[in-house]
N, C-alpha and C positions, 0 to 999 in steps of 0.2 A: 714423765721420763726419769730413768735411775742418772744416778749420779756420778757415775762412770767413766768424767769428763777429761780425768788425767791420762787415761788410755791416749787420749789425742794428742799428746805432748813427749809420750815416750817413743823410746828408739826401738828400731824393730827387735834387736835383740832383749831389752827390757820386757816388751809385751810377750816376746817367746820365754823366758825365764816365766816369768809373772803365770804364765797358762802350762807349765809344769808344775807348777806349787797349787794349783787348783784343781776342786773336785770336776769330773766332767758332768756331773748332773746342774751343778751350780752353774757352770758355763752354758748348761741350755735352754736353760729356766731363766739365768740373767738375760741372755741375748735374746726373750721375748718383750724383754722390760725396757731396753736400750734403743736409741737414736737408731737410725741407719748408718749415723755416719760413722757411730762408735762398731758399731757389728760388721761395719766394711773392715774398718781398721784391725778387729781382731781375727776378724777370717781371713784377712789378706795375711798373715801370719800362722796358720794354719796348712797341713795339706791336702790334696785338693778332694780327698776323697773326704773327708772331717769337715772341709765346706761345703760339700754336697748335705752330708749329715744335718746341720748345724741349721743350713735354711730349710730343708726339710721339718725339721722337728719348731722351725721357728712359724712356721708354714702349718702346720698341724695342731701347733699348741696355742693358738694366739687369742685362746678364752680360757688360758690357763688362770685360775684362784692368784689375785694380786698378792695374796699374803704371801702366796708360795716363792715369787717373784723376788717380790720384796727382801723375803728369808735369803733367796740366792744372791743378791746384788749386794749385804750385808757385807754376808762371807765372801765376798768377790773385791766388795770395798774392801775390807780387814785383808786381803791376800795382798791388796794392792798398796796399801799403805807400806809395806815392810821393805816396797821396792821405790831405791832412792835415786 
């Protein structure tokens, strides 16, 4: 599982900032890589047609290349780090 886990600790408006400052390829590919509880946590943040999106492709992609993943959860860490 990514490591992801400070998602759980910020306020909703921190994780809505945080998911403006990120690519949306890296947020689909990450959220193949992530807990359930962390992908509740940033879809519940989202709206509702971009959650439809989001388990869709998390649903389609879940033999996605780990490296690919990995690559996205990086840039997703580094995105998140900058939010304090």
């Amino acid at each position: 599982m990514a490591n992801l886990d400070r998602i759980l600790t910020l306020t909703d408006n921190n994780i809505q900032f945080w998911l403006r400052t990120i690519e949306e390829q890296d947020l689909l590919n990450g959220m193949v890589g992530v807990s359930a509880e962390i992908r509740q946590r940033v879809t519940n943040n989202l709206a509702p047609r971009a959650k439809v999106a989001v388990r869709d492709y998390v649903e389609a992609h879940s033999d996605l290349n780990q490296r690919i993943i990995d690559a996205s959860i990086a840039r997703l860490e580094s995105a998140l780090n900058m939010i304090r």
